[in-house]
C-alpha positions as CSV (number, residue, x, y, z in Angstrom):
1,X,-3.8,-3.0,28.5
2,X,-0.4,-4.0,29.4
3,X,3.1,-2.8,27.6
4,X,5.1,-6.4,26.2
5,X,7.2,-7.1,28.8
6,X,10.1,-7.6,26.4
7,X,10.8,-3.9,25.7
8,X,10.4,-2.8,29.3
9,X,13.4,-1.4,31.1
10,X,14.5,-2.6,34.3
11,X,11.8,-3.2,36.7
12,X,11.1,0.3,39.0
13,X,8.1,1.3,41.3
14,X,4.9,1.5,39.9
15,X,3.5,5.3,39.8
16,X,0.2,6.4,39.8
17,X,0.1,8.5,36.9
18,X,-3.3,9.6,35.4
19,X,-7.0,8.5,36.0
20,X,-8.1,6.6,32.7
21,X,-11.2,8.8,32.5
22,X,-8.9,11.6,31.3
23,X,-7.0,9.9,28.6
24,X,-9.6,8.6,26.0
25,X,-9.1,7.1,22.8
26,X,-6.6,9.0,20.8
27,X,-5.4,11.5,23.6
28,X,-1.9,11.5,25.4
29,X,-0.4,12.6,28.9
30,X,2.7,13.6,29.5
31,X,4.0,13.2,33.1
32,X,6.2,12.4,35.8
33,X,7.1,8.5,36.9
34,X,9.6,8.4,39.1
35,X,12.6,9.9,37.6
36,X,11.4,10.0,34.0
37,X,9.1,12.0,32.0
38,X,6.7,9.6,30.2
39,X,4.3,10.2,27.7
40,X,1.0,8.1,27.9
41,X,-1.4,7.4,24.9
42,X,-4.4,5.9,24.5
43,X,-4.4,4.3,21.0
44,X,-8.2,3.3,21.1
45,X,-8.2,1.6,23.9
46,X,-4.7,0.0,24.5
47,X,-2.8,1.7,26.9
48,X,1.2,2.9,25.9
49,X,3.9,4.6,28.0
50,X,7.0,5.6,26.7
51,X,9.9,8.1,27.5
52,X,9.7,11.5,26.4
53,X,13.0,11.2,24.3
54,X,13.5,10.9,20.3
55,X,16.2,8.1,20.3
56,X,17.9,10.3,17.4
57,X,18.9,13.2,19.0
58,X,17.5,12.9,22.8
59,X,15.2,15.7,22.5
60,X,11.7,15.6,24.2
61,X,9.2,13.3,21.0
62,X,5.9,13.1,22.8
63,X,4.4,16.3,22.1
64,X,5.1,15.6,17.9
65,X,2.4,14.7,15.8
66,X,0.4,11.5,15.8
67,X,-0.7,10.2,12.6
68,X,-1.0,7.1,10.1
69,X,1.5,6.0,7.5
70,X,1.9,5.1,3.7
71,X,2.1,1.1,3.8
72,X,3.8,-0.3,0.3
73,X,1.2,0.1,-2.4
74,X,1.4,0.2,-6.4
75,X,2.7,2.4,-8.3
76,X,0.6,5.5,-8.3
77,X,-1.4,4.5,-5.4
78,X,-0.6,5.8,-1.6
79,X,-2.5,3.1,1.0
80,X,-2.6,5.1,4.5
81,X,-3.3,2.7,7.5
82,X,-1.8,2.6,11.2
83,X,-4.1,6.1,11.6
84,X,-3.3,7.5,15.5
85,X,-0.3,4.8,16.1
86,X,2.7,6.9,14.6
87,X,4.7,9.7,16.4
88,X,6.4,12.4,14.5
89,X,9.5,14.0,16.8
90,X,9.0,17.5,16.2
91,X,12.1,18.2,15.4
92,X,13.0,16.3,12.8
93,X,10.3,14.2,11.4
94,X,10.9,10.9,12.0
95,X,8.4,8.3,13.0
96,X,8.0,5.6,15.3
97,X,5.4,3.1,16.1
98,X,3.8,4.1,19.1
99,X,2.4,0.0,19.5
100,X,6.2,-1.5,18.9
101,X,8.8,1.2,19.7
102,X,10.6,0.6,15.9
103,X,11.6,3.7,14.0
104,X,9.7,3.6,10.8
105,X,13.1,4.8,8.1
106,X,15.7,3.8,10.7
107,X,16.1,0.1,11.9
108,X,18.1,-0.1,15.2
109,X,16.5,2.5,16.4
110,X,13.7,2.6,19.1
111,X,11.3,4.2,21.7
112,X,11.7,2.9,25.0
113,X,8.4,1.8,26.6
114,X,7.6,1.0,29.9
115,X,4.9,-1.4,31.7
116,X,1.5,0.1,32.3
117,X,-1.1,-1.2,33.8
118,X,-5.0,-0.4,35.0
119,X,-5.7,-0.5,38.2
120,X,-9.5,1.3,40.2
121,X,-9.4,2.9,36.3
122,X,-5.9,4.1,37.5
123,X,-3.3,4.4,34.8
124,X,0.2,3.4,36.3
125,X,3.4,3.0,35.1
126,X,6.1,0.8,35.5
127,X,9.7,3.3,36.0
């Protein structure tokens, strides 16, 4: 349940940020780490901490919608998969992968995640 050490920021304190018995599969946090406001999601069981901030235009992204996506399929066809592992900013609709960061229409452009860990079924985050 750890974040991939090559997209984490510098390294920071670690903050004790929400017991894991209130963030089951499929739920989010957002809160306070340090300096930065952090959303934490549960995405069935692996843990994921990221900044509150839509790379596109800075605005808070973690309280936008979290669904699937259309993968390539034939034509007439629409194949749905990543169900519960793609934010929506709320603002203006475009989707990220909540596992890898990537923006789904716009290479280049990423969520920034930080570490998590699992400690006495302690979430904490790396900031």
């Amino acid at each position: 349940m750890t974040a991939d050490p090559a997209r984490a920021p510098a390294r920071g304190q670690w903050w004790s940020v929400v017991p894991l018995a209130d963030l089951p599969p499929g739920s989010r946090r957002v809160v306070r780490a340090g300096q930065f406001t952090v959303g934490v999601f549960n995405l069935n069981g692996r843990i994921v901490a990221i900044l509150d901030l839509c790379p596109h235009e800075r605005v808070p992204i973690c309280g936008g919608r979290i669904d699937g996506t259309t993968l390539p399929s034939s034509y007439g066809t629409f194949d749905w998969s990543r169900e519960g592992e793609i934010l929506s900013c709320p603002w203006h609709g475009w989707e990220f992968d909540l596992v890898s960061g990537a923006c789904l229409v716009h290479p280049g452009k990423r969520l920034r995640h930080f570490p998590v860990r699992v400690e006495d079924s302690v979430i904490y985050v790396q900031a």
